[in-house]
py3Dmol code that shows the C-alpha trace and the ligand (Angstrom):
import py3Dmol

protein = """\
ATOM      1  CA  UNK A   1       9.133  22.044  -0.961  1.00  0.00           C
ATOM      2  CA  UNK A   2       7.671  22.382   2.417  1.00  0.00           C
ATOM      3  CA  UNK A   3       4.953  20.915   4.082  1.00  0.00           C
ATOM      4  CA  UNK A   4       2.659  23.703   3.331  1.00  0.00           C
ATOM      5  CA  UNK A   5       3.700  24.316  -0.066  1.00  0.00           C
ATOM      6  CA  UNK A   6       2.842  20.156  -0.392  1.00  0.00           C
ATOM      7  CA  UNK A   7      -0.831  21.020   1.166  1.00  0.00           C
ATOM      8  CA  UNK A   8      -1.297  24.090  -0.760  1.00  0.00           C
ATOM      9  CA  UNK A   9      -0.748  22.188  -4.291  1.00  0.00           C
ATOM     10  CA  UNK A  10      -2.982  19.523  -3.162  1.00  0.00           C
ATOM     11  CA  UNK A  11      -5.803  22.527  -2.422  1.00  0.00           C
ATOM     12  CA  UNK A  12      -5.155  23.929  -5.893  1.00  0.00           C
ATOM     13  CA  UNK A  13      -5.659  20.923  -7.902  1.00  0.00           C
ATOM     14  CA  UNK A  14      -9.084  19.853  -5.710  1.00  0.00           C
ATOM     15  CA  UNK A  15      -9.898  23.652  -6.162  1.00  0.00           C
ATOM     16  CA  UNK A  16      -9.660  23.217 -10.000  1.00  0.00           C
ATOM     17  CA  UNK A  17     -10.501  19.594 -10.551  1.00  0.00           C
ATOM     18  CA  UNK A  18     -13.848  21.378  -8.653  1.00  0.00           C
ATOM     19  CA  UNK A  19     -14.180  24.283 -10.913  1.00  0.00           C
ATOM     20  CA  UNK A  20     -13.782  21.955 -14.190  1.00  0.00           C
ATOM     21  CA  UNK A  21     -15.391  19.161 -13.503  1.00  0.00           C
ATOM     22  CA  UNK A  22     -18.101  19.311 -10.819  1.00  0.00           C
ATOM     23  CA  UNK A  23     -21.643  19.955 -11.852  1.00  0.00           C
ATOM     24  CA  UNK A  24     -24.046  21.384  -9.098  1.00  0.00           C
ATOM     25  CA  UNK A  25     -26.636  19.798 -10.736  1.00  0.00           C
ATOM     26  CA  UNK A  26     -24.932  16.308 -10.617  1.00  0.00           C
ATOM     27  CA  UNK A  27     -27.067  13.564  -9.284  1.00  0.00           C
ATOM     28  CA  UNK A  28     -24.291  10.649  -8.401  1.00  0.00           C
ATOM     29  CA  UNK A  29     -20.324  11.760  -7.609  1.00  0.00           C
ATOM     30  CA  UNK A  30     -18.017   9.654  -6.932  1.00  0.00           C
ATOM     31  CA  UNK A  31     -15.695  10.240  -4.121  1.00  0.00           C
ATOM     32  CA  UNK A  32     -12.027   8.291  -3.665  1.00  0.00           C
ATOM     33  CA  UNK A  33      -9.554   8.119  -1.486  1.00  0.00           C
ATOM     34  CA  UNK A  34      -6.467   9.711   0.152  1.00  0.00           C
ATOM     35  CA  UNK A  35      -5.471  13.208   1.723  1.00  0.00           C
ATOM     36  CA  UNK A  36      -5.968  15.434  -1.940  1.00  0.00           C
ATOM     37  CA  UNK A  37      -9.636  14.116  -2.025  1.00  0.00           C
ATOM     38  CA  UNK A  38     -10.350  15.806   0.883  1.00  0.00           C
ATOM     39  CA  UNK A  39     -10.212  19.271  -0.578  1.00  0.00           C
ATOM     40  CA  UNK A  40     -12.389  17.853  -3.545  1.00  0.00           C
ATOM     41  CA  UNK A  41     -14.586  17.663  -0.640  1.00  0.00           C
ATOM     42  CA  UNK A  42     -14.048  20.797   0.801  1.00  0.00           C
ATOM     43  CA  UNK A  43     -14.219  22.437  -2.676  1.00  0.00           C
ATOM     44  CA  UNK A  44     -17.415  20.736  -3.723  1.00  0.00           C
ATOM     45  CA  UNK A  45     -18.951  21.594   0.036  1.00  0.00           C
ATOM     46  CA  UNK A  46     -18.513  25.481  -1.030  1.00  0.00           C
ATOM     47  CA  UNK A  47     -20.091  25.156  -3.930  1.00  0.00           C
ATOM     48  CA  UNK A  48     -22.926  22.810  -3.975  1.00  0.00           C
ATOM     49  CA  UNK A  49     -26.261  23.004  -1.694  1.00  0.00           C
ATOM     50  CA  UNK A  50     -28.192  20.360  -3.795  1.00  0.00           C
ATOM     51  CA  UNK A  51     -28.793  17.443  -1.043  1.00  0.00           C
ATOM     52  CA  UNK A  52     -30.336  15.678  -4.034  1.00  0.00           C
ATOM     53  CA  UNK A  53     -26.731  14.689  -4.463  1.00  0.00           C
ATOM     54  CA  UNK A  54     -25.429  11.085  -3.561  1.00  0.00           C
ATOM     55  CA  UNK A  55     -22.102  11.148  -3.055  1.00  0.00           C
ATOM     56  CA  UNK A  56     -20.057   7.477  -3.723  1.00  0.00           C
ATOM     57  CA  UNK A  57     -17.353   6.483  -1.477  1.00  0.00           C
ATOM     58  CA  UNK A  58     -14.195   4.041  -2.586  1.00  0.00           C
ATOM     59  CA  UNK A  59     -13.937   2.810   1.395  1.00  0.00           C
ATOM     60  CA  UNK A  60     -14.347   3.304   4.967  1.00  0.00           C
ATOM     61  CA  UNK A  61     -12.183   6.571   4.730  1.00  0.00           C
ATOM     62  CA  UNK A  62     -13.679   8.095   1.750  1.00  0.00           C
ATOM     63  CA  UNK A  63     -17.140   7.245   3.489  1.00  0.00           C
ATOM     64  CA  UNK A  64     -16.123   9.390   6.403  1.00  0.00           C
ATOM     65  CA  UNK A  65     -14.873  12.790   4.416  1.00  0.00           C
ATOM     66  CA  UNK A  66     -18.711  12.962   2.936  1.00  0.00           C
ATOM     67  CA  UNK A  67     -20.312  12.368   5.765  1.00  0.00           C
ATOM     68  CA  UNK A  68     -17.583  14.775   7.949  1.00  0.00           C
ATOM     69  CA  UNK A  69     -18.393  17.470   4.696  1.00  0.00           C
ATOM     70  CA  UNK A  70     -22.367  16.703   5.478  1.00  0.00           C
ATOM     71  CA  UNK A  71     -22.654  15.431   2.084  1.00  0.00           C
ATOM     72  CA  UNK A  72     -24.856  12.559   1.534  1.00  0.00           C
ATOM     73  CA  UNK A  73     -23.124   8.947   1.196  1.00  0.00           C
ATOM     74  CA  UNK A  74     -24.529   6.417  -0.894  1.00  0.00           C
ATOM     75  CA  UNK A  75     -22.536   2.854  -1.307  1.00  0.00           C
ATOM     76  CA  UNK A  76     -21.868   1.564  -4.275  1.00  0.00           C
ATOM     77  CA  UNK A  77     -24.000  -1.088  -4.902  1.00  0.00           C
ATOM     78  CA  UNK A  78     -27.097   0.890  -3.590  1.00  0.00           C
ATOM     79  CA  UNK A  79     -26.597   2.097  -7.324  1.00  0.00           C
ATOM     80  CA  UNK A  80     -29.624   1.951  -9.407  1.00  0.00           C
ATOM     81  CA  UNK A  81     -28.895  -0.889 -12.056  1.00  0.00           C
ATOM     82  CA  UNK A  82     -27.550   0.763 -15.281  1.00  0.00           C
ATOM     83  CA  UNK A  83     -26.986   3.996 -13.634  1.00  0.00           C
ATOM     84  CA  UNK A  84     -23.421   5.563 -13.996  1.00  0.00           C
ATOM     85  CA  UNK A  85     -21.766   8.054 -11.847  1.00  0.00           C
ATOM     86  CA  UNK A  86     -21.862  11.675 -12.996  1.00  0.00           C
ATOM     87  CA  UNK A  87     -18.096  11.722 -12.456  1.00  0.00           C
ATOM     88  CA  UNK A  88     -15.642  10.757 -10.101  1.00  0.00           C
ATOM     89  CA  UNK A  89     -13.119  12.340  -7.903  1.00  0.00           C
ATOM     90  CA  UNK A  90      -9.570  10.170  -6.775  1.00  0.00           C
ATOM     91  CA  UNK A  91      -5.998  10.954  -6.579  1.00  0.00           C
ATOM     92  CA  UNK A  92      -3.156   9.316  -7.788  1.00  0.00           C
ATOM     93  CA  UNK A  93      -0.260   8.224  -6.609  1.00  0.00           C
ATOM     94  CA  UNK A  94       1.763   8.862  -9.899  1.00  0.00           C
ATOM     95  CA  UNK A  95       0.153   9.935 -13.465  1.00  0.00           C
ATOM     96  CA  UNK A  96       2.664   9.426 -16.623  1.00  0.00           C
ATOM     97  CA  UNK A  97       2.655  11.178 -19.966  1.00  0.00           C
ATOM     98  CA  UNK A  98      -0.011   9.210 -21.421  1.00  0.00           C
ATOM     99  CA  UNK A  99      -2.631   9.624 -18.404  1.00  0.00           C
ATOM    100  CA  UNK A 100      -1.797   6.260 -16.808  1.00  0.00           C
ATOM    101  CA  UNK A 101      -1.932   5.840 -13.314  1.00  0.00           C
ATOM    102  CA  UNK A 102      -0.474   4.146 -10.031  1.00  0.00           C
ATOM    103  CA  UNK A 103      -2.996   4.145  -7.286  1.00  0.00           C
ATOM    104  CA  UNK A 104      -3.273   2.054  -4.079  1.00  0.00           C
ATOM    105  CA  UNK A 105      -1.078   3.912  -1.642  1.00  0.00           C
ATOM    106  CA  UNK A 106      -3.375   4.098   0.883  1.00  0.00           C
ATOM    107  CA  UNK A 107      -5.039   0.349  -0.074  1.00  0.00           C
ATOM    108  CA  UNK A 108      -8.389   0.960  -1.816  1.00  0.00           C
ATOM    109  CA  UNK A 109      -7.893   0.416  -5.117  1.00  0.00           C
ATOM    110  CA  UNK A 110     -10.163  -2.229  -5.359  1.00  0.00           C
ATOM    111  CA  UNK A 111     -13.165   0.022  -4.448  1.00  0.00           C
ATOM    112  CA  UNK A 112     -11.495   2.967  -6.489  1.00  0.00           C
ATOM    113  CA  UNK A 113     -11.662   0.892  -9.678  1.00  0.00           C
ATOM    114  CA  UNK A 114     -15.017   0.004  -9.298  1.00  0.00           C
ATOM    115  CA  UNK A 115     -16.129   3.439  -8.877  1.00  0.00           C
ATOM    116  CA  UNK A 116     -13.863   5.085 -12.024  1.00  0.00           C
ATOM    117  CA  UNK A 117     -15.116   2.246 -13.992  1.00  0.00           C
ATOM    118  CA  UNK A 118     -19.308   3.161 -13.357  1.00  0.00           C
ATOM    119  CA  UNK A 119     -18.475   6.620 -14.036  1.00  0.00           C
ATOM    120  CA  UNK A 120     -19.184   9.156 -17.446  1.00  0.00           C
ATOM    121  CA  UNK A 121     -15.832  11.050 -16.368  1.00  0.00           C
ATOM    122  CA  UNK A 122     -13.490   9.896 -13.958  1.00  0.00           C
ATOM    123  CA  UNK A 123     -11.491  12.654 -13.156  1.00  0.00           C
ATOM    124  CA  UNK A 124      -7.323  12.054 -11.171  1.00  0.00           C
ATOM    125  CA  UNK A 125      -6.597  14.850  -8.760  1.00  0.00           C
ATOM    126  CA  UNK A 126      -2.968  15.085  -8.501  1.00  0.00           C
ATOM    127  CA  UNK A 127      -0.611  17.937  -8.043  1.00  0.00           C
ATOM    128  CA  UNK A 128       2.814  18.900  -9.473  1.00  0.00           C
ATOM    129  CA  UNK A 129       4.407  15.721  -7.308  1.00  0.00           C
ATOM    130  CA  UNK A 130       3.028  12.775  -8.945  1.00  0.00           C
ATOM    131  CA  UNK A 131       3.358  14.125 -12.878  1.00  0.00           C
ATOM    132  CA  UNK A 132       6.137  11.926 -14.142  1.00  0.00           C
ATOM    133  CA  UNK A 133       7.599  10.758 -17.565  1.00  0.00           C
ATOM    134  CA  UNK A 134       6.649   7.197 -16.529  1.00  0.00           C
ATOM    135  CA  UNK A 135       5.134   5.352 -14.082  1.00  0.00           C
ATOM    136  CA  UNK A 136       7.428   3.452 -11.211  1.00  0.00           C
ATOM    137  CA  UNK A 137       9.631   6.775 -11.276  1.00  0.00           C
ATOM    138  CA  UNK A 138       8.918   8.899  -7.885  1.00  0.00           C
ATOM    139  CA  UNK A 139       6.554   6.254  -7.180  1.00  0.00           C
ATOM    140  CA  UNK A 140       8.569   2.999  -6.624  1.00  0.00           C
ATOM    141  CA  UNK A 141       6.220   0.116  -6.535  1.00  0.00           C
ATOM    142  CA  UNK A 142       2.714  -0.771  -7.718  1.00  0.00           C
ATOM    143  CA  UNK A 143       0.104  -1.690  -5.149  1.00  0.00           C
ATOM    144  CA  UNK A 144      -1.517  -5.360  -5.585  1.00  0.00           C
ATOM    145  CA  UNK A 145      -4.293  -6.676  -3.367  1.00  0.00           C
ATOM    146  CA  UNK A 146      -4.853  -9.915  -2.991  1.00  0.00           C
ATOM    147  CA  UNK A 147      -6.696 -12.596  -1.239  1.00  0.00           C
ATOM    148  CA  UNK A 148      -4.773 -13.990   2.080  1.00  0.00           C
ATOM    149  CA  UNK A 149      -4.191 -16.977   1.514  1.00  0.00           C
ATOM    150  CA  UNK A 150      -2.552 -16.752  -2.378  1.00  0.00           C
ATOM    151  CA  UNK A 151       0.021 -13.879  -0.959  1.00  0.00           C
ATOM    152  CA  UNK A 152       2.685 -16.526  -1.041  1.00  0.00           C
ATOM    153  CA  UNK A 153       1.988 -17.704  -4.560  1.00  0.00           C
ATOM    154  CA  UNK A 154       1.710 -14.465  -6.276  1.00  0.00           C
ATOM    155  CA  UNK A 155       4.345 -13.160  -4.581  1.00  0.00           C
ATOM    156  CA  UNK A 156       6.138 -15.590  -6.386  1.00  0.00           C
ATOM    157  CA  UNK A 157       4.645 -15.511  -9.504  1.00  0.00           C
ATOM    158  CA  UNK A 158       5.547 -11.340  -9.497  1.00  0.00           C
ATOM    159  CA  UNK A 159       9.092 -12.664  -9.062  1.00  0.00           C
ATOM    160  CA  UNK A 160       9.018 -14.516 -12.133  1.00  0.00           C
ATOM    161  CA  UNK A 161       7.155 -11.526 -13.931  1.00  0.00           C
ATOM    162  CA  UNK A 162      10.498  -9.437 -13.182  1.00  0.00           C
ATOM    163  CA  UNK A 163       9.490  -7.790  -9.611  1.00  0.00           C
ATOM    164  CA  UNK A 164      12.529  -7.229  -7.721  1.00  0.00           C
ATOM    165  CA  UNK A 165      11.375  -7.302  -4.069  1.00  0.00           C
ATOM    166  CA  UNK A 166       7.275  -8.017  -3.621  1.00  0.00           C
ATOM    167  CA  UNK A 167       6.386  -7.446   0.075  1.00  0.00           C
ATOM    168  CA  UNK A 168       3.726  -7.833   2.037  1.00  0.00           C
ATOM    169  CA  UNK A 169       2.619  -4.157   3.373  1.00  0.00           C
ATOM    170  CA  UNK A 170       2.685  -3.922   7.035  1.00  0.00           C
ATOM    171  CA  UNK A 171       0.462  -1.323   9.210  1.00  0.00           C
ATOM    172  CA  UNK A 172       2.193   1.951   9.900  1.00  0.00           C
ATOM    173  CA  UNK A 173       1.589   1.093  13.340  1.00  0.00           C
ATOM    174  CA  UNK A 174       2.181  -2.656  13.983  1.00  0.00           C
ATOM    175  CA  UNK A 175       4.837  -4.293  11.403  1.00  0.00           C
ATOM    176  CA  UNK A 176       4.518  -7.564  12.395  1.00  0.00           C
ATOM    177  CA  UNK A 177       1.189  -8.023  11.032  1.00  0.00           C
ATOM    178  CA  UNK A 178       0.082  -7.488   7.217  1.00  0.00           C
ATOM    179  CA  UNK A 179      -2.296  -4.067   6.574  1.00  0.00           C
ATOM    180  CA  UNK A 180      -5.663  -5.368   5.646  1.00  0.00           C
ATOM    181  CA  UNK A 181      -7.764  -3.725   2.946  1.00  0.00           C
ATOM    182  CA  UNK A 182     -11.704  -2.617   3.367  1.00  0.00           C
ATOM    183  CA  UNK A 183     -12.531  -6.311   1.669  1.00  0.00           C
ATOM    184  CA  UNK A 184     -10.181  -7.391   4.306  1.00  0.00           C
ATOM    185  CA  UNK A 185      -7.671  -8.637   1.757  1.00  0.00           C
ATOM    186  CA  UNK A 186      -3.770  -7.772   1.728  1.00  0.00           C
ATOM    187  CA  UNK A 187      -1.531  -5.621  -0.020  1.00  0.00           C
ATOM    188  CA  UNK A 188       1.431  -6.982  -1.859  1.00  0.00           C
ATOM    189  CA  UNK A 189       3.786  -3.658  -2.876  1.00  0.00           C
ATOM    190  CA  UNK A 190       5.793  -4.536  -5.872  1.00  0.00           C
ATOM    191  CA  UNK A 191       9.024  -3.256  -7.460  1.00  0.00           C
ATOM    192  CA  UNK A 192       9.451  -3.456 -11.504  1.00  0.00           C
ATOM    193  CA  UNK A 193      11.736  -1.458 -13.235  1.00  0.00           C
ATOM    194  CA  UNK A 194       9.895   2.130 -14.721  1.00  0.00           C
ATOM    195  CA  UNK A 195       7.140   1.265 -16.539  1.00  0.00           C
ATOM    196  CA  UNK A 196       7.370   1.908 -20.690  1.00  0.00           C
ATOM    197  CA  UNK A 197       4.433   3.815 -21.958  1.00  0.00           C
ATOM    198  CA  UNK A 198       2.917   3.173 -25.471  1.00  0.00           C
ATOM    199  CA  UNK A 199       4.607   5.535 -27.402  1.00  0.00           C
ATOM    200  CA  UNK A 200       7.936   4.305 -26.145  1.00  0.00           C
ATOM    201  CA  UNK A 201       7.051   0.901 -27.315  1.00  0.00           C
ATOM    202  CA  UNK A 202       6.080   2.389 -30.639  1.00  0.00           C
ATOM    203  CA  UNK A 203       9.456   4.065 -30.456  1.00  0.00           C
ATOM    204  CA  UNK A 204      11.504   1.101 -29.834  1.00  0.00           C
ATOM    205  CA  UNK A 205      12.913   1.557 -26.264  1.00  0.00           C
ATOM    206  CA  UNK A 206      11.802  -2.110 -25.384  1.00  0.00           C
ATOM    207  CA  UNK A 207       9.441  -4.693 -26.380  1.00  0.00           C
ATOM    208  CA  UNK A 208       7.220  -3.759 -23.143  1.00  0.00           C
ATOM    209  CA  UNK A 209       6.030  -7.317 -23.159  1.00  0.00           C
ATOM    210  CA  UNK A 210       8.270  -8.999 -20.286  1.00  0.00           C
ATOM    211  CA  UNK A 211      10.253 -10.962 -22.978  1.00  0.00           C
ATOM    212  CA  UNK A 212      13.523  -8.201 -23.019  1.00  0.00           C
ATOM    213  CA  UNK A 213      12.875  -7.040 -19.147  1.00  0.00           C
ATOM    214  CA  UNK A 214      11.002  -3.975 -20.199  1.00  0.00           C
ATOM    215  CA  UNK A 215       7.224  -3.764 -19.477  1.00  0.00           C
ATOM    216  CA  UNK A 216       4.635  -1.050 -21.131  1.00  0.00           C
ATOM    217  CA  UNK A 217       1.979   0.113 -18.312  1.00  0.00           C
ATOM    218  CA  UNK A 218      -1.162  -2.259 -19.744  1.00  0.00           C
ATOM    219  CA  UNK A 219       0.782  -5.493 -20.201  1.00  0.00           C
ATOM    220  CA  UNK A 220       1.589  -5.643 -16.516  1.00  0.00           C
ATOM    221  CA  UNK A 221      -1.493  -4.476 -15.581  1.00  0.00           C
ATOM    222  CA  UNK A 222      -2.652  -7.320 -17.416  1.00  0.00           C
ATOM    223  CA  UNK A 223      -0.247 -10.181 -16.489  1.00  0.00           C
ATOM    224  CA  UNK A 224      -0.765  -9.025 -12.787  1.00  0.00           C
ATOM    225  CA  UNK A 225      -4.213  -8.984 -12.757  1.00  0.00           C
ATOM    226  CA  UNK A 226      -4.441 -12.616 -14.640  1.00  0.00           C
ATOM    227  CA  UNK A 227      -2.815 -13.976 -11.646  1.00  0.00           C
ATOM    228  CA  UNK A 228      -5.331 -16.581  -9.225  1.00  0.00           C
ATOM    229  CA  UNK A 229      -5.664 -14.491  -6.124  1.00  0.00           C
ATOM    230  CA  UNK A 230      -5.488 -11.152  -7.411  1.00  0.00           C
ATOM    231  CA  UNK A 231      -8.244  -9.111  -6.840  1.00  0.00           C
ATOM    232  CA  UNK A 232      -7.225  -5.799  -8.385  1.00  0.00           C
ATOM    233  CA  UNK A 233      -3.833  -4.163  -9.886  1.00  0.00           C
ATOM    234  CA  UNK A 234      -2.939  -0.468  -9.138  1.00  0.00           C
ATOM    235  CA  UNK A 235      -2.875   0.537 -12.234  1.00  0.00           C
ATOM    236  CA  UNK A 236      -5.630   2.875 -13.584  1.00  0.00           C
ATOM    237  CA  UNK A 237      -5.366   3.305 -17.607  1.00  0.00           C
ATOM    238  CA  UNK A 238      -7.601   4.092 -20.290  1.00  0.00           C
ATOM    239  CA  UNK A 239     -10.286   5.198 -17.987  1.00  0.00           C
ATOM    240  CA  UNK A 240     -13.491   6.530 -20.306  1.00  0.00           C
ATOM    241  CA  UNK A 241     -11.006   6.719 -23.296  1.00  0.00           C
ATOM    242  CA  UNK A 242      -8.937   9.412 -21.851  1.00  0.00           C
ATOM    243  CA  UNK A 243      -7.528  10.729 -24.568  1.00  0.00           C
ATOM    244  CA  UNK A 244      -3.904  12.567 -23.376  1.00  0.00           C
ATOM    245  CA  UNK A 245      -2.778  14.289 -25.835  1.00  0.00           C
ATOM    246  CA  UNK A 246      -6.499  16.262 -26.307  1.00  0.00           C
ATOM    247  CA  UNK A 247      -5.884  16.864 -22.623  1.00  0.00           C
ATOM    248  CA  UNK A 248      -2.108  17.580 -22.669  1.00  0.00           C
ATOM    249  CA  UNK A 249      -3.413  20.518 -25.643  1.00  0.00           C
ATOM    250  CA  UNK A 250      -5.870  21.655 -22.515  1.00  0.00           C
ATOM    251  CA  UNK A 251      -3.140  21.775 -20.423  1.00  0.00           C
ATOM    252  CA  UNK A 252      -1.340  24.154 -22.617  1.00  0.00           C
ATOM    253  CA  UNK A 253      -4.149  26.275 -23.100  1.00  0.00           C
ATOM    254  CA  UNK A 254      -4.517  26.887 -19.711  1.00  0.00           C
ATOM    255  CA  UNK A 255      -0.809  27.455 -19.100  1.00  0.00           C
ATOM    256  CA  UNK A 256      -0.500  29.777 -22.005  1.00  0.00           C
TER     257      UNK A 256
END
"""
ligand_1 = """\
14
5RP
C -5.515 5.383 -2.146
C -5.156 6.095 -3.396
C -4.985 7.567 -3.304
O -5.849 8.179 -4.199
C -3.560 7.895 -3.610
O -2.732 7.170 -2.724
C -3.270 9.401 -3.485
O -3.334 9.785 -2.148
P -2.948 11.263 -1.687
O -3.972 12.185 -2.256
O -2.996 11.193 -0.188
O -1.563 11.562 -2.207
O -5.011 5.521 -4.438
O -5.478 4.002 -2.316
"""
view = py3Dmol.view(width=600, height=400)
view.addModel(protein, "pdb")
view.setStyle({"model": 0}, {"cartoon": {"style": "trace"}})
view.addModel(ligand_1, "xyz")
view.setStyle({"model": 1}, {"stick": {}})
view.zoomTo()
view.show()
């Protein structure tokens, strides 16, 4: 696939993430991060002239596509107490069969969660590239940020967990010196083999506990994020009770 191709799948799916999802009439969106969200943004700009809109960004970059769109930014904890999000917007960086997903490639998954989590629909964005069988497939590590100063010991700590290779993430531009996140925290980037999904523990292909080596998507989000110095795993699951297989039926429907 070329270039092109790449940028117009990521078009289609803001285009129809847009269409399905986006309500004119919606009071609080939430906006995420990454190069697909950016047609979200274009695609809600063409539709909707209600400024009454606040639009909620997951970071500094997300911040800047609203206000580039002319859409109104509001951050997240100018939220009205009690008050959820309409729905929000984000891409992935992989989705498996069961709706999980690994997010964090561009290092704002801490903001990201918080936003999913405050909204009624939280809605991933991700073209034909990311759809795999299982997580850690395409995709090969799962984003971790953490604070500074604990990098060392949960880097260890991932080791003993089963990660083959946790590393610090560098800047694109300067390698020498650790990427810092919006919260000014660190990214660790860590390899585990591909993670089980539920039904494949139900089906026997591993424990998906740690014990035999395998690992089902929730308990390593779990064991990572139970680690001192962790402030947030990049794993997105069970986001307002997704239920896949109602949405793998709506999938069908709308290829059929
Ligand atoms: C940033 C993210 C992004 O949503 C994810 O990396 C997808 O980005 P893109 O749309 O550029 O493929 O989680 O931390």
């Amino acid at each position: 696939m070329t270039d092109t191709n790449v940028e117009a799948a990521k078009r289609a799916a803001g285009q129809q993430a847009v269409a399905d999802h986006f309500d004119a009439n919606a009071s609080y969106v939430g906006i995420g991060s990454g190069t697909t969200i950016v047609y979200v943004v274009e695609a809600i700009k063409e539709r909707s002239t209600n400024p009454a809109i606040r639009f909620v960004p997951t970071g500094y970059q997300s911040r800047q596509v609203i206000i580039n769109a002319g859409l109104t930014p509001l951050g997240f904890d100018s939220l009205p107490d009690g008050v959820m999000l309409d729905v929000a917007f984000d891409g992935a960086d992989e989705v498996d069969s069961e709706l999980n997903c690994i997010k964090g490639g561009g290092a704002c998954l801490f903001q990201e969660k918080l936003v999913a989590e405050r909204a009624k629909k939280f809605v991933c964005v991700a073209d034909y590239r990311k759809r795999q069988d299982r997580l850690l497939t395409q995709w090969p590590t799962i984003p971790i940020e953490v604070a500074p100063l604990s990098q060392n010991k949960v880097a260890a700590a991932l080791k003993t967990l089963g990660s083959t290779n946790p590393k610090l993430r560098t800047t694109l531009l300067d390698k020498s010196g650790p990427l810092k996140t919006d919260q000014d925290f660190y990214i660790i980037d860590a390899a585990f083999p591909t993670l089980l999904t539920r039904k494949d523990v139900q089906e026997g292909r591993g424990k998906g506990d740690g014990s035999d080596g395998t690992w089902e998507v929730n308990n390593i989000a779990k064991a990572i994020k139970s680690l001192t110095g962790v402030l947030e795993v990049g794993i997105f699951s069970g986001l307002n009770g997704l239920d896949a297989q109602a949405l793998r039926e709506k999938d069908g429907e709308r290829s059929a």
